[in-house]
Backbone as ProteinMPNN parsed JSONL, in Angstrom:
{"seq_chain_A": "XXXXXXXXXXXXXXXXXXXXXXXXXXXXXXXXXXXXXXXXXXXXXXXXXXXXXXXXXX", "coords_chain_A": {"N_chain_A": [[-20.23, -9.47, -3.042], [-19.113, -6.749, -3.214], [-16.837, -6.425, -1.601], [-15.843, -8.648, -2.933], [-14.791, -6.937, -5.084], [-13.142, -4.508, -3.661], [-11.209, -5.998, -2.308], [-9.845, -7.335, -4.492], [-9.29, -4.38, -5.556], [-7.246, -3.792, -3.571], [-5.171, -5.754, -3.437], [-4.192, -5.254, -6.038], [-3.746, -2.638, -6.279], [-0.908, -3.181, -4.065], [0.301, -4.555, -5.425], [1.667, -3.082, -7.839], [2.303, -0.574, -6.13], [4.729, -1.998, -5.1], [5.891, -3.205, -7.565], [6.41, -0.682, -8.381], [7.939, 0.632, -6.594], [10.729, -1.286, -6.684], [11.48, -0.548, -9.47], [11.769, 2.421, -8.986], [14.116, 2.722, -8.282], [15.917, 3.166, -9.972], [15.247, 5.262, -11.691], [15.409, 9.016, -12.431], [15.035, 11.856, -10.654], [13.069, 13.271, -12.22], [11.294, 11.71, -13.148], [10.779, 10.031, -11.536], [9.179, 12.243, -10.173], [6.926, 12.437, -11.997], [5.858, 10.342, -12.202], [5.091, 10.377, -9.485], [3.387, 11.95, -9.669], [1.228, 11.203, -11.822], [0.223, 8.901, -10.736], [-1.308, 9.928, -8.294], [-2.852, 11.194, -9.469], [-4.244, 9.018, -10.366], [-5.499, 7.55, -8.25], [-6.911, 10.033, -7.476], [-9.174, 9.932, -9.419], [-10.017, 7.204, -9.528], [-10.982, 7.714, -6.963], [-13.425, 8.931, -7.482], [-14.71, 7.411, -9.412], [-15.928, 5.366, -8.002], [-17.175, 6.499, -5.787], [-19.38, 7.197, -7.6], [-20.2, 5.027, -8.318], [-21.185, 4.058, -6.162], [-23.577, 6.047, -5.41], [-24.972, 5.658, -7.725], [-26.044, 3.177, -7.239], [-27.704, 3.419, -5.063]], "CA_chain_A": [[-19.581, -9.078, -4.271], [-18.359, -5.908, -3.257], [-15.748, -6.99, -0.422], [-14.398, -9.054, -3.493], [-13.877, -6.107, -5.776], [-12.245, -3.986, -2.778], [-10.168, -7.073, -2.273], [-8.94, -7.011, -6.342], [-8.47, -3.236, -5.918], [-6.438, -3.463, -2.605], [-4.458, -6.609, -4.007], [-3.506, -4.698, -7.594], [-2.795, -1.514, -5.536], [-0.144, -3.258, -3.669], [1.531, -5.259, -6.874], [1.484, -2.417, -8.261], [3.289, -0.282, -5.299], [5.624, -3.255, -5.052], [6.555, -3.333, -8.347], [6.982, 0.292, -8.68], [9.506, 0.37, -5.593], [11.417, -2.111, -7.135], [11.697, 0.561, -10.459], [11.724, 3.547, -8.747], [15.332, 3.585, -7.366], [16.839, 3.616, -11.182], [15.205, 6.622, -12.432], [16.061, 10.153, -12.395], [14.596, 12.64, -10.096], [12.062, 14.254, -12.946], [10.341, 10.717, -13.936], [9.705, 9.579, -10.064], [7.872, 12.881, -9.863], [6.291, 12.291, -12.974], [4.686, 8.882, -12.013], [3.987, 10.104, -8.371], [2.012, 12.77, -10.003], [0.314, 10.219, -12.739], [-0.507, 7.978, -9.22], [-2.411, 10.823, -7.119], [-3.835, 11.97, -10.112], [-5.199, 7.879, -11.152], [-6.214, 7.685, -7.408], [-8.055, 10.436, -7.363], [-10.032, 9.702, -10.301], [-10.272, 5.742, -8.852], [-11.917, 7.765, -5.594], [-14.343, 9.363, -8.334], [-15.372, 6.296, -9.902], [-15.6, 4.55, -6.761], [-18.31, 7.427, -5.014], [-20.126, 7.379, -8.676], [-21.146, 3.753, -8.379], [-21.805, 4.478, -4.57], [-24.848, 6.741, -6.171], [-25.829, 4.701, -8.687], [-26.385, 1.586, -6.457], [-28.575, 3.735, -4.57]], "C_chain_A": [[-18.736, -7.822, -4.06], [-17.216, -6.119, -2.465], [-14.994, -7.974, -1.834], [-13.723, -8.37, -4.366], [-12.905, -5.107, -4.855], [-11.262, -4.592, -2.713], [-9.226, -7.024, -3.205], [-8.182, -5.924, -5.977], [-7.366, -2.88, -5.04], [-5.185, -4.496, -3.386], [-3.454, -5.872, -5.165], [-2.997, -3.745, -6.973], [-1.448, -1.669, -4.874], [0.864, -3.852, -4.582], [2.13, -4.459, -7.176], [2.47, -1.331, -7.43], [4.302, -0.81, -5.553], [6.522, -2.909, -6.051], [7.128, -1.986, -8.842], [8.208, 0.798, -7.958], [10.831, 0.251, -5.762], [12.223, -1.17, -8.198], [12.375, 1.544, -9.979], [13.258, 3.716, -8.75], [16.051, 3.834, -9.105], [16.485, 4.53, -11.842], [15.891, 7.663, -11.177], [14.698, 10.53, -11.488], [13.078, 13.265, -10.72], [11.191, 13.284, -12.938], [9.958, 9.83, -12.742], [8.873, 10.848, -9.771], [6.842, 12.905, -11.117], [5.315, 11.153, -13.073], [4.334, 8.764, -10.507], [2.862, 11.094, -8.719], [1.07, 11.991, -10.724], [-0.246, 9.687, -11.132], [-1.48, 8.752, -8.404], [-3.053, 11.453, -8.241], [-4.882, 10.452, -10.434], [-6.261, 7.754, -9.54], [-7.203, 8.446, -6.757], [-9.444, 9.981, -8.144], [-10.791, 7.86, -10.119], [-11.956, 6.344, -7.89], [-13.278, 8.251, -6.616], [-15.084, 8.254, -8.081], [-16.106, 5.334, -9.192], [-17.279, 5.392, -6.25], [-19.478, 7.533, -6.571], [-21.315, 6.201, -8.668], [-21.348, 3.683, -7.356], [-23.167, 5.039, -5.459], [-25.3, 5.865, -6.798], [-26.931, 3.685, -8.151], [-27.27, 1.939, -5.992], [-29.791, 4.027, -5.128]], "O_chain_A": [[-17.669, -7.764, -4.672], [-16.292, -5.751, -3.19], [-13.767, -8.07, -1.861], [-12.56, -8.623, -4.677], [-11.804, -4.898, -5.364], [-10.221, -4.001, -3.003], [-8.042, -6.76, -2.998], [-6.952, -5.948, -5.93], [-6.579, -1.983, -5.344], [-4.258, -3.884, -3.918], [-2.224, -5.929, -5.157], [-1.767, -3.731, -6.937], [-0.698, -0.694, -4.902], [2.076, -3.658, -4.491], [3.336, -4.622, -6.987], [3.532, -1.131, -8.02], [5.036, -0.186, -6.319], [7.639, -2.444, -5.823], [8.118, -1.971, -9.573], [9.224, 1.256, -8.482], [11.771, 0.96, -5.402], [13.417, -0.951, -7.995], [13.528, 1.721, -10.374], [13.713, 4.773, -9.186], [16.73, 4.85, -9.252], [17.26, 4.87, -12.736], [16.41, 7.551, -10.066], [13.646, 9.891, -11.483], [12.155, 13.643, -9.999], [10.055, 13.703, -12.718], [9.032, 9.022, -12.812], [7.841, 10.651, -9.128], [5.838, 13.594, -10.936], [4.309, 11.039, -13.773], [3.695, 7.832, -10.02], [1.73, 11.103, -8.235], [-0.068, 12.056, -10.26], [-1.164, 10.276, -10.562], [-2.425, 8.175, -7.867], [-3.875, 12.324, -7.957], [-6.075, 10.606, -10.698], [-7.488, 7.838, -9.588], [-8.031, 8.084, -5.922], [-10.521, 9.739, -7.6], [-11.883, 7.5, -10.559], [-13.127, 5.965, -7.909], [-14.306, 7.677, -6.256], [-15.811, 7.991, -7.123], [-16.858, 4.54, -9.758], [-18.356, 4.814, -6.398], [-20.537, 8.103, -6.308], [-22.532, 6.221, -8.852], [-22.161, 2.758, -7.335], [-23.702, 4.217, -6.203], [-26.197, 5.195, -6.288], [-28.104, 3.462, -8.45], [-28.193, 1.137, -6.134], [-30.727, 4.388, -4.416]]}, "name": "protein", "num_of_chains": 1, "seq": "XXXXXXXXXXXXXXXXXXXXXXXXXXXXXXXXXXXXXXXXXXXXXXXXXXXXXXXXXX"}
C-alpha cells in the first residue's frame, strides 16, 4: 500500500510540474516567484505530513 501512495504522489508531482512549465513562460517575473515560493513552501509541509504518519505507523 505504501509504494502505491508514493507512486500517486510522484505521478501528481510530475503533472503537476508539467503543467506548470507549460504556464510558467506567460507570466510576469513577480507571479513565477510567487508560485515557486507557494511550491517549496507546499513541499515542505508534504515532507511534514509525510514524517508525521512515519511516527504514527510506528
Amino acid at each position: 500500500m505504501e509504494g502505491k501512495f508514493l507512486s500517486g504522489m510522484a505521478t501528481g508531482a510530475l503533472l503537476g510540474a508539467a503543467a506548470g512549465m507549460m504556464i510558467m513562460p506567460q507570466m510576469d517575473r513577480r507571479t513565477k516567484r510567487r508560485i515557486t515560493k507557494a511550491g517549496k513552501s507546499m513541499v515542505g509541509s508534504m515532507a511534514d505530513a509525510w514524517d508525521g504518519m512515519k511516527d504514527m505507523r510506528r
